[in-house]
TIMAR-515285 format. One record per atom (N, C-alpha, C): residue number from 1; residue in three letters; atom name; x, y, z. Coordinates in nm, 3 decimals. Example, Ala and Ser with C-alpha at 12.3 -4.5 7.8 and 13.67 -1.06 7.14 Angstrom:
2
{num = 1 residu = ALA atome = N east = 1.319 north = -0.569 up = 0.780}
{num = 1 residu = ALA atome = CA east = 1.230 north = -0.450 up = 0.780}
{num = 1 residu = ALA atome = C east = 1.320 north = -0.330 up = 0.780}
{num = 2 residu = SER atome = N east = 1.285 north = -0.225 up = 0.708}
{num = 2 residu = SER atome = CA east = 1.367 north = -0.106 up = 0.714}
{num = 2 residu = SER atome = C east = 1.290 north = 0.003 up = 0.787}
//
This chain:
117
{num = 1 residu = UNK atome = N east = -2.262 north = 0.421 up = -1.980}
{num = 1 residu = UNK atome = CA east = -2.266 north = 0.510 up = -2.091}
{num = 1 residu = UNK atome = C east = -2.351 north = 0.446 up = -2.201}
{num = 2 residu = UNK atome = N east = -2.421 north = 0.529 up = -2.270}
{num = 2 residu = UNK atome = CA east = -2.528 north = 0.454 up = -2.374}
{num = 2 residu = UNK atome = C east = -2.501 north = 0.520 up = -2.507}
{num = 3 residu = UNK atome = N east = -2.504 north = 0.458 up = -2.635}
{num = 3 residu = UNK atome = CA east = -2.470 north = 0.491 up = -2.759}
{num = 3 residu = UNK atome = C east = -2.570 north = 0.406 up = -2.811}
{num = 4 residu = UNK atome = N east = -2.676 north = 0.495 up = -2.885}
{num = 4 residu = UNK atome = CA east = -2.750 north = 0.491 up = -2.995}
{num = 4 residu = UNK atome = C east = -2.878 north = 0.375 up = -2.933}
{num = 5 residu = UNK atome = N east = -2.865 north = 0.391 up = -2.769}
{num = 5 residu = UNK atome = CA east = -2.946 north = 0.261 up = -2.742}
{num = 5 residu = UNK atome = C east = -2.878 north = 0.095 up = -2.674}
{num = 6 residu = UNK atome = N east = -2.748 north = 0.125 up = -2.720}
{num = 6 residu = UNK atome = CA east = -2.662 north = 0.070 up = -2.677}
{num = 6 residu = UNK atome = C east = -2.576 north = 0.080 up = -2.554}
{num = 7 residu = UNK atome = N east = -2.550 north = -0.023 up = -2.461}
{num = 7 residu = UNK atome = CA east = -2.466 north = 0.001 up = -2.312}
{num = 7 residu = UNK atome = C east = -2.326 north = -0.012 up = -2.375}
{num = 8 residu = UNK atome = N east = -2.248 north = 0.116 up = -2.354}
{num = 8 residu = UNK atome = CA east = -2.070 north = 0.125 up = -2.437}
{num = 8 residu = UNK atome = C east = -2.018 north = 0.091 up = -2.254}
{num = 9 residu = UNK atome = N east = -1.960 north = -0.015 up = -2.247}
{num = 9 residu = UNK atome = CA east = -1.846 north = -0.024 up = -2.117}
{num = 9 residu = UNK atome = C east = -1.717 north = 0.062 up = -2.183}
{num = 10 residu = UNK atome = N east = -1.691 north = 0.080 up = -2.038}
{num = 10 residu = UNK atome = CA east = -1.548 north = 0.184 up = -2.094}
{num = 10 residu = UNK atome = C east = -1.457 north = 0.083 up = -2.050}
{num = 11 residu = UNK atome = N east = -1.488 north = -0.092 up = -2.022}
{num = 11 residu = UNK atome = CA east = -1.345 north = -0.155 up = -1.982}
{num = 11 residu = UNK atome = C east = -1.393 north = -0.203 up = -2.132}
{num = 12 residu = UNK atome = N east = -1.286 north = -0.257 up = -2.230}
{num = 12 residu = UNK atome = CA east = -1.263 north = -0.250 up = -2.398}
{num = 12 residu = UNK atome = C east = -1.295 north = -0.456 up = -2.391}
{num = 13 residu = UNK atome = N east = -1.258 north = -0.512 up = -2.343}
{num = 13 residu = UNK atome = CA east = -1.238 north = -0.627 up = -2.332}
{num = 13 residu = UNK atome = C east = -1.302 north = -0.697 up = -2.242}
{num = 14 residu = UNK atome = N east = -1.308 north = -0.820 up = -2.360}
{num = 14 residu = UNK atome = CA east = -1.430 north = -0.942 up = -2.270}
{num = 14 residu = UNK atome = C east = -1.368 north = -1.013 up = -2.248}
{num = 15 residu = UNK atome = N east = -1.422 north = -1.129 up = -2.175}
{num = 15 residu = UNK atome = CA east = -1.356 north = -1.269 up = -2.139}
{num = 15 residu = UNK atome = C east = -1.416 north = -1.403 up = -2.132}
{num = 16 residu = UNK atome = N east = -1.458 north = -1.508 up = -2.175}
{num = 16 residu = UNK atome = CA east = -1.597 north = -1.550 up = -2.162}
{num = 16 residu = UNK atome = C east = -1.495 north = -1.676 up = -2.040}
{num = 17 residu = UNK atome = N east = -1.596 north = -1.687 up = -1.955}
{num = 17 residu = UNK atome = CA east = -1.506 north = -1.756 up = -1.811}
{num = 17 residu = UNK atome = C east = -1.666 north = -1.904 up = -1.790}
{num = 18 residu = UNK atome = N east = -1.605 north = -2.021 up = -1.805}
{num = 18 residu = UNK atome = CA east = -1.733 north = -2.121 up = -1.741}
{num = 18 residu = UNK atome = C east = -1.705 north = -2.177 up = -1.616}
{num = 19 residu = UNK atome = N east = -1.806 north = -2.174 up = -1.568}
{num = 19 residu = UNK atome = CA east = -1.807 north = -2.213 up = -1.408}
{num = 19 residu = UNK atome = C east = -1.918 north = -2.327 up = -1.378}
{num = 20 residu = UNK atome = N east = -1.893 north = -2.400 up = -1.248}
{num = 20 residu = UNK atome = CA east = -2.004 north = -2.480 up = -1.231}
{num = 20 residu = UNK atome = C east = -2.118 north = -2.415 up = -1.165}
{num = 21 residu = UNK atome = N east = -2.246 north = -2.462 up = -1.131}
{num = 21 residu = UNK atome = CA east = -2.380 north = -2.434 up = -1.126}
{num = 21 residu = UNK atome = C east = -2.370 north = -2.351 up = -0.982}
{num = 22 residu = UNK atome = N east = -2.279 north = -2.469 up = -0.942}
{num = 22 residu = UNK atome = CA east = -2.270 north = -2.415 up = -0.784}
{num = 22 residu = UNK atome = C east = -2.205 north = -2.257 up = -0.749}
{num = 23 residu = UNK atome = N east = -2.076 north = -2.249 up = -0.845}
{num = 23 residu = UNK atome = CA east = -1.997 north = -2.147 up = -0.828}
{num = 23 residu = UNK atome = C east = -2.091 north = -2.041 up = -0.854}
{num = 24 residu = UNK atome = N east = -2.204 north = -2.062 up = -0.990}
{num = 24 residu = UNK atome = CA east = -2.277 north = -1.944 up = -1.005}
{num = 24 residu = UNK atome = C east = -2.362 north = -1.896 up = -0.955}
{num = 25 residu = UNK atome = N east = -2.460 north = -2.026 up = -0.859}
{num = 25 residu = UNK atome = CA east = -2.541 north = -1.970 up = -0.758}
{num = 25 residu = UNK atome = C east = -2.460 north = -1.886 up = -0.641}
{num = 26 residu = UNK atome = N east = -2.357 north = -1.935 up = -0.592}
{num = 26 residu = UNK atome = CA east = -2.252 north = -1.871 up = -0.472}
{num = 26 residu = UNK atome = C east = -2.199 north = -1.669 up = -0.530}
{num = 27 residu = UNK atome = N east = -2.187 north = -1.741 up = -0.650}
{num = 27 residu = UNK atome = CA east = -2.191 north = -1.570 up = -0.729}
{num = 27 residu = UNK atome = C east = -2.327 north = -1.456 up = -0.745}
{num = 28 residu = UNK atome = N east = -2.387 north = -1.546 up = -0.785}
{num = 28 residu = UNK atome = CA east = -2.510 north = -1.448 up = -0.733}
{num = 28 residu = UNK atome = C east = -2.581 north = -1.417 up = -0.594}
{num = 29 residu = UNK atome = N east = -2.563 north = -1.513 up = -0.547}
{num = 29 residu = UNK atome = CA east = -2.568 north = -1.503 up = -0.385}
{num = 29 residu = UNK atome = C east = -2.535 north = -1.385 up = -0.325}
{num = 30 residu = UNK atome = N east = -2.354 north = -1.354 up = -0.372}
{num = 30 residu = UNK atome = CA east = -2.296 north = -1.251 up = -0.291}
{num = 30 residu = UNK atome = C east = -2.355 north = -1.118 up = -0.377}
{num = 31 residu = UNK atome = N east = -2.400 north = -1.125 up = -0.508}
{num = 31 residu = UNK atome = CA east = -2.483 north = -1.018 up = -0.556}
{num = 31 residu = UNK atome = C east = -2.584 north = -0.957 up = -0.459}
{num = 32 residu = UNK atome = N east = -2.650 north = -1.068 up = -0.456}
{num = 32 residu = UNK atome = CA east = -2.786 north = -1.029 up = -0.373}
{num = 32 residu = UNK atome = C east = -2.777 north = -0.982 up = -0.219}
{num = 33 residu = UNK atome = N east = -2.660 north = -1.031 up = -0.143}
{num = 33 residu = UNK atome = CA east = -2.605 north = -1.030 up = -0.024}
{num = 33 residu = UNK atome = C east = -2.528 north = -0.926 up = 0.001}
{num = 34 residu = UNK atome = N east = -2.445 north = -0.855 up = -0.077}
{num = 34 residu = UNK atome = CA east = -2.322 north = -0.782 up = -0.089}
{num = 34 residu = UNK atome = C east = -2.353 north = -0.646 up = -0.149}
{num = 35 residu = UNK atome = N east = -2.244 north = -0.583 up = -0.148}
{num = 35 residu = UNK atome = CA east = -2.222 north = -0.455 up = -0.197}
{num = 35 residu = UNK atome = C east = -2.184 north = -0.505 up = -0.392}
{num = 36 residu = UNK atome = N east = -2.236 north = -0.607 up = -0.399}
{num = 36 residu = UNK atome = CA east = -2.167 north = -0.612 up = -0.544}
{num = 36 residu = UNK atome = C east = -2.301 north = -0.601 up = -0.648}
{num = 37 residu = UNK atome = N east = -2.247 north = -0.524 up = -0.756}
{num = 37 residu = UNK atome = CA east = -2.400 north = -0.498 up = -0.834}
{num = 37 residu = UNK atome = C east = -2.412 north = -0.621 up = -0.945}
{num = 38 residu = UNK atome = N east = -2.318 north = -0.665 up = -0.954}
{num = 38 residu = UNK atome = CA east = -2.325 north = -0.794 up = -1.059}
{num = 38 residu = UNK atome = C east = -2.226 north = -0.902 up = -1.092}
{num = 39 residu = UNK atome = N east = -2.245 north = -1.025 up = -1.088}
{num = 39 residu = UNK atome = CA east = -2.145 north = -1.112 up = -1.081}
{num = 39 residu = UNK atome = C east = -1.979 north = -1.063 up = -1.168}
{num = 40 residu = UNK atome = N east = -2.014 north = -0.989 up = -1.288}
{num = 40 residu = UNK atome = CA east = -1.943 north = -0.923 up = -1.359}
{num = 40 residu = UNK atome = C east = -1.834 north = -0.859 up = -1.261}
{num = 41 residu = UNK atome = N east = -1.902 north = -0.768 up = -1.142}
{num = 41 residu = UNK atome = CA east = -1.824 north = -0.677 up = -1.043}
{num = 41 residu = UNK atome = C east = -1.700 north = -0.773 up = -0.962}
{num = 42 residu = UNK atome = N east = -1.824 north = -0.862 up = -0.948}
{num = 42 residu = UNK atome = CA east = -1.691 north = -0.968 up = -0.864}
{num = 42 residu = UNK atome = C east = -1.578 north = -0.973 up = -0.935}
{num = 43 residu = UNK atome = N east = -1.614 north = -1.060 up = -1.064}
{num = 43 residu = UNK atome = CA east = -1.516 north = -1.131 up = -1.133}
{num = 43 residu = UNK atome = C east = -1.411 north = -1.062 up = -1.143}
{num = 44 residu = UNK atome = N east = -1.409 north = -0.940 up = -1.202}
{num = 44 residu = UNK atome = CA east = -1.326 north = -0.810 up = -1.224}
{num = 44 residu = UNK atome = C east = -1.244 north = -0.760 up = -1.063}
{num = 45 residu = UNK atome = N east = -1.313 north = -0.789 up = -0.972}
{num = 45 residu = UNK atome = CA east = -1.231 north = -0.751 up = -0.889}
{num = 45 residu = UNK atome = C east = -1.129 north = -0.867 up = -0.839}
{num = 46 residu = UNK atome = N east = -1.169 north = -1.005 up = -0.837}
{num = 46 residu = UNK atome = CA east = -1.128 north = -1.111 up = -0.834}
{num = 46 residu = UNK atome = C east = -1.000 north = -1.114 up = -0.932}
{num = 47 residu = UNK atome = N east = -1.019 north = -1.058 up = -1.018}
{num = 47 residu = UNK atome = CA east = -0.915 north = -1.057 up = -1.113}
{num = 47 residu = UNK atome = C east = -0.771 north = -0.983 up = -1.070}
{num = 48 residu = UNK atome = N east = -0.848 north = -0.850 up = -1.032}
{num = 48 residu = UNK atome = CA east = -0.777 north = -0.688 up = -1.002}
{num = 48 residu = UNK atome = C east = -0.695 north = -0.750 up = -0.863}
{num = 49 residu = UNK atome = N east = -0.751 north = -0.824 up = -0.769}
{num = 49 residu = UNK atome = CA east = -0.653 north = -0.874 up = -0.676}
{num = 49 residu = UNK atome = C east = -0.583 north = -1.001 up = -0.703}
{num = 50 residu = UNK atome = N east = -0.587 north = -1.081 up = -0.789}
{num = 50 residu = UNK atome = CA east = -0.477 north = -1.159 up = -0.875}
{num = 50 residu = UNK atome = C east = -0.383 north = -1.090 up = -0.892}
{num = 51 residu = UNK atome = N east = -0.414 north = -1.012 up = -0.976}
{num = 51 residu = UNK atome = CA east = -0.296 north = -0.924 up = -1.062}
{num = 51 residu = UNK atome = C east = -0.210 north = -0.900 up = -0.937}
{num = 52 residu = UNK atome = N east = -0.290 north = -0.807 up = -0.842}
{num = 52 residu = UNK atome = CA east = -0.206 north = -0.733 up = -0.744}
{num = 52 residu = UNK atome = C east = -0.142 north = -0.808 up = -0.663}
{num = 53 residu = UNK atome = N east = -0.185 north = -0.918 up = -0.593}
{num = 53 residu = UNK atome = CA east = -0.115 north = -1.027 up = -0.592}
{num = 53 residu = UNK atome = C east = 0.007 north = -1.101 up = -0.612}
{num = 54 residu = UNK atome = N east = 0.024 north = -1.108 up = -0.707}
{num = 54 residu = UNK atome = CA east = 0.088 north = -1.202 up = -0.828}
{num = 54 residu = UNK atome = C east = 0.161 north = -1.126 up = -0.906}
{num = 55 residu = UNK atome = N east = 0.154 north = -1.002 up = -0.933}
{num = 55 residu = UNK atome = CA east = 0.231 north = -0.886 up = -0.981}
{num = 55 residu = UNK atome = C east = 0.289 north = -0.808 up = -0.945}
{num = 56 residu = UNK atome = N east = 0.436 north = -0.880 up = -0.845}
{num = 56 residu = UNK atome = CA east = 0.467 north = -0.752 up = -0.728}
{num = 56 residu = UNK atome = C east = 0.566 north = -0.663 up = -0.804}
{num = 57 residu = UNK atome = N east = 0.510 north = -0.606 up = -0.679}
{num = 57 residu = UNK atome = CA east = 0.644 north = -0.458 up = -0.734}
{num = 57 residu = UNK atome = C east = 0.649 north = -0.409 up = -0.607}
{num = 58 residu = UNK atome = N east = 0.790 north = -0.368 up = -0.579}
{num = 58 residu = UNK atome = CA east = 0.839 north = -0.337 up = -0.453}
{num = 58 residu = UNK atome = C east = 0.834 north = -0.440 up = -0.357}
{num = 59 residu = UNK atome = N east = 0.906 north = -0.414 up = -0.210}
{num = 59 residu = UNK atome = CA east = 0.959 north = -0.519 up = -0.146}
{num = 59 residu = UNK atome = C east = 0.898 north = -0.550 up = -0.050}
{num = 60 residu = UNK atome = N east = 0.776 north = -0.555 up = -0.074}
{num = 60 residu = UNK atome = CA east = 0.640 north = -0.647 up = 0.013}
{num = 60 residu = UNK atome = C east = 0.556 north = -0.708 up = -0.068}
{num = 61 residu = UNK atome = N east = 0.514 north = -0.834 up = -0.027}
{num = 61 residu = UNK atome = CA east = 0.393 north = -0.938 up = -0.084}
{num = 61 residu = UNK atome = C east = 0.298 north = -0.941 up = 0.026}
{num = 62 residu = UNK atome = N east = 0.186 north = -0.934 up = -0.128}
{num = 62 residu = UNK atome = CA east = 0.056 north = -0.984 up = -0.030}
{num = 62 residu = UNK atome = C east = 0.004 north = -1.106 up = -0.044}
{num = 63 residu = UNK atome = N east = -0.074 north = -1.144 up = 0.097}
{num = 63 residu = UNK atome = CA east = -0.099 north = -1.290 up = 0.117}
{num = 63 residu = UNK atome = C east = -0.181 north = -1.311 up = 0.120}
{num = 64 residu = UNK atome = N east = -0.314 north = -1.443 up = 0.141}
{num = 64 residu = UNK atome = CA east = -0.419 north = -1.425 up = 0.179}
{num = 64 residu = UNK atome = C east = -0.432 north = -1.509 up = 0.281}
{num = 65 residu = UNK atome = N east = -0.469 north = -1.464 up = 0.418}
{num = 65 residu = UNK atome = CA east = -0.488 north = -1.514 up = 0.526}
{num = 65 residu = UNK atome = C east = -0.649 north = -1.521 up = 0.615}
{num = 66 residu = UNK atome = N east = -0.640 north = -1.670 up = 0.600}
{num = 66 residu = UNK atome = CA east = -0.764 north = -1.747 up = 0.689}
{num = 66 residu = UNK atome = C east = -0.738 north = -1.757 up = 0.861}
{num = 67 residu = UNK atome = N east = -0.878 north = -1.716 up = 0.844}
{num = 67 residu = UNK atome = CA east = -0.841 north = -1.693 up = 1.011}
{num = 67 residu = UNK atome = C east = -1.023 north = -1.722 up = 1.070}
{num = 68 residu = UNK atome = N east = -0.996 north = -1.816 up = 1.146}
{num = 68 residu = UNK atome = CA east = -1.133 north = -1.853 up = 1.234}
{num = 68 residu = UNK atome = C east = -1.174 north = -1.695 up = 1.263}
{num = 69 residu = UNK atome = N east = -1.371 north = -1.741 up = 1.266}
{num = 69 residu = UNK atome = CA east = -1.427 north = -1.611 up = 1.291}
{num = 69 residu = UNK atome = C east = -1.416 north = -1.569 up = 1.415}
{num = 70 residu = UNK atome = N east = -1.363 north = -1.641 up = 1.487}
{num = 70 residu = UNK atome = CA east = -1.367 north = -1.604 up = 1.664}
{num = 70 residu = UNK atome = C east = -1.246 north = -1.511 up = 1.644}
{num = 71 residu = UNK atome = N east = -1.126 north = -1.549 up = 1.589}
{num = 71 residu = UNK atome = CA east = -1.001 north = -1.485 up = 1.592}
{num = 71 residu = UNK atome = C east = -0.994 north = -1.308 up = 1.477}
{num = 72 residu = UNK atome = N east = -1.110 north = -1.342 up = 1.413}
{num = 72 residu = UNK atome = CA east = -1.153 north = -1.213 up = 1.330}
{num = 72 residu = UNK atome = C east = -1.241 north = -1.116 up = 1.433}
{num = 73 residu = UNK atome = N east = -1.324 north = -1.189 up = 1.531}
{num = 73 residu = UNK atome = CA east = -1.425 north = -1.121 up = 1.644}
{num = 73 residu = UNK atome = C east = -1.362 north = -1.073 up = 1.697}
{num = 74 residu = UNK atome = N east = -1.251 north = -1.134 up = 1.742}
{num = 74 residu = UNK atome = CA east = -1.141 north = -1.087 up = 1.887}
{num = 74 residu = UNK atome = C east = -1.045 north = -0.932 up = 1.807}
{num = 75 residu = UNK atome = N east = -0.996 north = -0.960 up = 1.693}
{num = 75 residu = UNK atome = CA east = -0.945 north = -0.842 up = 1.609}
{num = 75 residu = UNK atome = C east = -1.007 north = -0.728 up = 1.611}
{num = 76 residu = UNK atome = N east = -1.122 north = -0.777 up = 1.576}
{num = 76 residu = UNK atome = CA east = -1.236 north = -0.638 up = 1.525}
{num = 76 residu = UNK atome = C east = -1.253 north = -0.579 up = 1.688}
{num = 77 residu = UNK atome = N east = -1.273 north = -0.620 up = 1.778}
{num = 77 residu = UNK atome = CA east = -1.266 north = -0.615 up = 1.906}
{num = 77 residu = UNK atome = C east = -1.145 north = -0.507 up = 1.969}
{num = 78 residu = UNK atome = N east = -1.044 north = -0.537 up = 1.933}
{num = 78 residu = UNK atome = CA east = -0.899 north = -0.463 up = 1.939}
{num = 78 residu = UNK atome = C east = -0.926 north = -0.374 up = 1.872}
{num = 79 residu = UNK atome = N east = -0.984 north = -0.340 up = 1.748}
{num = 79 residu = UNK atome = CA east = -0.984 north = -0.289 up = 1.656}
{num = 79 residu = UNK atome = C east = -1.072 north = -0.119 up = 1.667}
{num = 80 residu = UNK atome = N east = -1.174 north = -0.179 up = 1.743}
{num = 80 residu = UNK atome = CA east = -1.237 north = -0.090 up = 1.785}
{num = 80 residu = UNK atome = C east = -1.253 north = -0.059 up = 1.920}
{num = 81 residu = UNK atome = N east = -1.128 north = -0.070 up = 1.989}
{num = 81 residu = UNK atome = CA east = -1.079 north = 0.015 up = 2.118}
{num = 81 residu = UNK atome = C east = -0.923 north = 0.084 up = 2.044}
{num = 82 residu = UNK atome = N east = -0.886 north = 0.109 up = 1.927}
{num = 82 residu = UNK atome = CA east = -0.828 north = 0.194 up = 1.875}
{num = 82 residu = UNK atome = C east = -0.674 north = 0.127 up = 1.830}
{num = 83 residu = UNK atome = N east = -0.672 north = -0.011 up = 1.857}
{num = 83 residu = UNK atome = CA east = -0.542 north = -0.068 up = 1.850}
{num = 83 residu = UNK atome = C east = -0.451 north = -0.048 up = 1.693}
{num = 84 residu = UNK atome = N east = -0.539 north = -0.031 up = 1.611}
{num = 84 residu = UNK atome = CA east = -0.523 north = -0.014 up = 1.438}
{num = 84 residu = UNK atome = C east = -0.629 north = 0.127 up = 1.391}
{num = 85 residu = UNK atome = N east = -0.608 north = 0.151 up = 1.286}
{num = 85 residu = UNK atome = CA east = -0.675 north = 0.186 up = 1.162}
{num = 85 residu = UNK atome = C east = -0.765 north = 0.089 up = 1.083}
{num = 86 residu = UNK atome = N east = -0.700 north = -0.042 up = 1.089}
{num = 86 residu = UNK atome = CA east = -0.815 north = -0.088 up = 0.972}
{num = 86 residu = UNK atome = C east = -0.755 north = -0.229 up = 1.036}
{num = 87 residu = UNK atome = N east = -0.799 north = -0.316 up = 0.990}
{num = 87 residu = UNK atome = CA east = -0.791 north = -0.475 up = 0.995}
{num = 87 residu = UNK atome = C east = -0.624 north = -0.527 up = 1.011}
{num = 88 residu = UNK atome = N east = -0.573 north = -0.502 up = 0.843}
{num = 88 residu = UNK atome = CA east = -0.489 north = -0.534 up = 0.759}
{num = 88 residu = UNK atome = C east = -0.415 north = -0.473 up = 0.852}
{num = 89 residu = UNK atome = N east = -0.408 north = -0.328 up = 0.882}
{num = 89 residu = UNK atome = CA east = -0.278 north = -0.291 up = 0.970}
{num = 89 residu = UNK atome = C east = -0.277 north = -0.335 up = 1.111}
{num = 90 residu = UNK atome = N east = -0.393 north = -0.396 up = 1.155}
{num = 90 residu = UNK atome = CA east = -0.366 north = -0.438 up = 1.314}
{num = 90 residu = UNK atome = C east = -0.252 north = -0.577 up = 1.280}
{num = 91 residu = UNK atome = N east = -0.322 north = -0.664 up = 1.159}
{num = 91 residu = UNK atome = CA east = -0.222 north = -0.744 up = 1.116}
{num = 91 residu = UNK atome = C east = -0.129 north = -0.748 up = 1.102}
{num = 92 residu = UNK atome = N east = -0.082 north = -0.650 up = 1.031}
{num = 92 residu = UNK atome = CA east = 0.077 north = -0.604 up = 1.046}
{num = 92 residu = UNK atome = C east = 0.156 north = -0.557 up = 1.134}
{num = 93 residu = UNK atome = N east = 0.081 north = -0.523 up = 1.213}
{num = 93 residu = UNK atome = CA east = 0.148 north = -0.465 up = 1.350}
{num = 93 residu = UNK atome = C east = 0.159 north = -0.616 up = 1.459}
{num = 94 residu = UNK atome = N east = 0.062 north = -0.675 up = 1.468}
{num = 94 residu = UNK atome = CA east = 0.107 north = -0.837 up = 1.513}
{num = 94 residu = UNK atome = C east = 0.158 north = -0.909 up = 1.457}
{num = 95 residu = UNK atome = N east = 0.235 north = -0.915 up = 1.310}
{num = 95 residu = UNK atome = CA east = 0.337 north = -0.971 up = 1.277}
{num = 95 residu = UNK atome = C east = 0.400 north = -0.923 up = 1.313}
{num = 96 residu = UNK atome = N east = 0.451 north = -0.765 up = 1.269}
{num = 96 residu = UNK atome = CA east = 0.567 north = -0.722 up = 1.267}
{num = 96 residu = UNK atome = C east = 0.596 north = -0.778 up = 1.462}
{num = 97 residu = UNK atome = N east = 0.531 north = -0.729 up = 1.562}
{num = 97 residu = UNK atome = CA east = 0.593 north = -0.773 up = 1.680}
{num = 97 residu = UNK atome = C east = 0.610 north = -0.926 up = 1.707}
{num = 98 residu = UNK atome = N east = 0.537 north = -0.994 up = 1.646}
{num = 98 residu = UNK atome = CA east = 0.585 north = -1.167 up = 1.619}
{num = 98 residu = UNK atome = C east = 0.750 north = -1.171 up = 1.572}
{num = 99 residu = UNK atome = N east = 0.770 north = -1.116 up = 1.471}
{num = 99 residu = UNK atome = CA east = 0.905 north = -1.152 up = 1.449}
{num = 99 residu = UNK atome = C east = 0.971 north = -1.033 up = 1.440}
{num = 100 residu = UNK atome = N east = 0.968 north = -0.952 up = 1.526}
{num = 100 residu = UNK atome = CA east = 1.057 north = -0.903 up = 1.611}
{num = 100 residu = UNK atome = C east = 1.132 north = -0.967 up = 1.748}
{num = 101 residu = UNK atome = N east = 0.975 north = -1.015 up = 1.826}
{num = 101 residu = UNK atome = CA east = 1.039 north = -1.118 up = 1.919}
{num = 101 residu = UNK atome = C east = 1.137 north = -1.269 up = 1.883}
{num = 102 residu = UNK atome = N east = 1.080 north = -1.306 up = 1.779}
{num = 102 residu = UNK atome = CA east = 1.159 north = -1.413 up = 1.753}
{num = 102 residu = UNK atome = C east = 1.302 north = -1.409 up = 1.695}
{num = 103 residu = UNK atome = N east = 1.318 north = -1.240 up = 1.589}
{num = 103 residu = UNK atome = CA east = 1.445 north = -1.222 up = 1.604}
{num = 103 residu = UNK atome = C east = 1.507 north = -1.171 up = 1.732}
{num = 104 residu = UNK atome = N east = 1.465 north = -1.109 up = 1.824}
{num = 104 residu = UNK atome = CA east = 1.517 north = -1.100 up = 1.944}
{num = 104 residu = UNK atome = C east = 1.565 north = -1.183 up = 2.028}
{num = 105 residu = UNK atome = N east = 1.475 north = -1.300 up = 2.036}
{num = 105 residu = UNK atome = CA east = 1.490 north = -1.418 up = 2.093}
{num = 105 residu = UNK atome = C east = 1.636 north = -1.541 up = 1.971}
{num = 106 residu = UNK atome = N east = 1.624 north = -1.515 up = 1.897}
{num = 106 residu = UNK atome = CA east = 1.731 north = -1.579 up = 1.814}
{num = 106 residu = UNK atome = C east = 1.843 north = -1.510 up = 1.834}
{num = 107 residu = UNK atome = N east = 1.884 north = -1.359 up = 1.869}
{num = 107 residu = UNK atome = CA east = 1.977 north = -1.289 up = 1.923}
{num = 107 residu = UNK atome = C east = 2.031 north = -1.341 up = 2.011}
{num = 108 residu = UNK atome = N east = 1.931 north = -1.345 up = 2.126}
{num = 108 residu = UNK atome = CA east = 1.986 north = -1.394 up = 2.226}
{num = 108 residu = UNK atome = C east = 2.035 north = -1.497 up = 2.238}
{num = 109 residu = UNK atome = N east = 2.015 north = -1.614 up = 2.161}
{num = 109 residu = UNK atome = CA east = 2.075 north = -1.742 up = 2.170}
{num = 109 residu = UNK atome = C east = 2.209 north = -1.784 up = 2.116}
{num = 110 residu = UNK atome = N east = 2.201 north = -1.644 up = 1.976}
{num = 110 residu = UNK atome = CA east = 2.343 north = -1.677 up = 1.959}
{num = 110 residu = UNK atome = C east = 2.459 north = -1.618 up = 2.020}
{num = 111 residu = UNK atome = N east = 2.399 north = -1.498 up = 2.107}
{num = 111 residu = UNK atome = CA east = 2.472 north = -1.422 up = 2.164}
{num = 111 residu = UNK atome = C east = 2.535 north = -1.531 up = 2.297}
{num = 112 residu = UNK atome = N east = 2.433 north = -1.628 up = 2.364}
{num = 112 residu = UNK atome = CA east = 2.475 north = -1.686 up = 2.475}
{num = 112 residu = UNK atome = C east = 2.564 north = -1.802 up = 2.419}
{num = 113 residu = UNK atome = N east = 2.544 north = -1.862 up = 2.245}
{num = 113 residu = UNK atome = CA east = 2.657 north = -1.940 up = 2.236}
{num = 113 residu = UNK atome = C east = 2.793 north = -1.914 up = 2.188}
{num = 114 residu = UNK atome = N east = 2.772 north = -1.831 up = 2.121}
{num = 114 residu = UNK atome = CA east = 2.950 north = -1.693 up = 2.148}
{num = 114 residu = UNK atome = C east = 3.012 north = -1.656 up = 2.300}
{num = 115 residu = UNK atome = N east = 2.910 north = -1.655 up = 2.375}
{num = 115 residu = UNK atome = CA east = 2.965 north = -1.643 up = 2.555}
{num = 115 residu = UNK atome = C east = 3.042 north = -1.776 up = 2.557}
{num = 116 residu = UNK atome = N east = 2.952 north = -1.902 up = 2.530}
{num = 116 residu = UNK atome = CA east = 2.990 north = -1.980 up = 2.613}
{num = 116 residu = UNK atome = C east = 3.140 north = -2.049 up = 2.506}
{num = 117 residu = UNK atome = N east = 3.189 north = -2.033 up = 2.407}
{num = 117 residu = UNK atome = CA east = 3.297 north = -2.060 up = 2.318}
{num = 117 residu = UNK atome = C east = 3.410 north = -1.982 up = 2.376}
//
């Protein structure tokens, strides 16, 4: 939006943030590389998933999970023979059956040491 010649942002508030040389070349990098139009975009979104983050509400947290690119290849792979919708939910659907089995499997163990008492 422009006033009188002037660029008006409609977010009200600044922040002045210092970084090293490196961080800022790596920031412009993903400018030039990315869907991002300006280091500004990052920062702000960088922020927006802090918050969301770190600001829960309701009875799930989010995490951030590293995962070798082979094990991201093999996903996307699953991913697109229809196993998910999107990434994040194939993820959740291999946790959720991770510890399902392991509460299953913890069932069973206490169930066999109540047998054997």
């Amino acid at each position: 939006m422009r006033d009188q010649g002037c660029v008006v942002l409609s977010v009200p508030y600044r922040i002045t943030v210092r970084v090293s040389k490196e961080t800022m070349n790596q920031l412009e990098e993903l400018v030039e590389n990315f869907q991002y139009e300006t280091v500004s975009d990052i920062v702000r979104r960088a922020i927006d998933e802090f918050i969301e983050r770190n600001y829960r509400k309701g009875p799930t947290t989010k995490i951030d999970l590293v995962l070798p690119k082979k094990t991201i290849q093999e996903l996307e792979t699953d991913l697109d023979q229809g196993s998910a919708i999107s990434l994040d939910d194939l993820i959740r659907v291999i946790l959720r059956d991770y510890t399902l089995n392991k509460v299953s499997k913890e069932a069973k163990e206490i169930s066999k040491e109540e047998n054997i008492k």
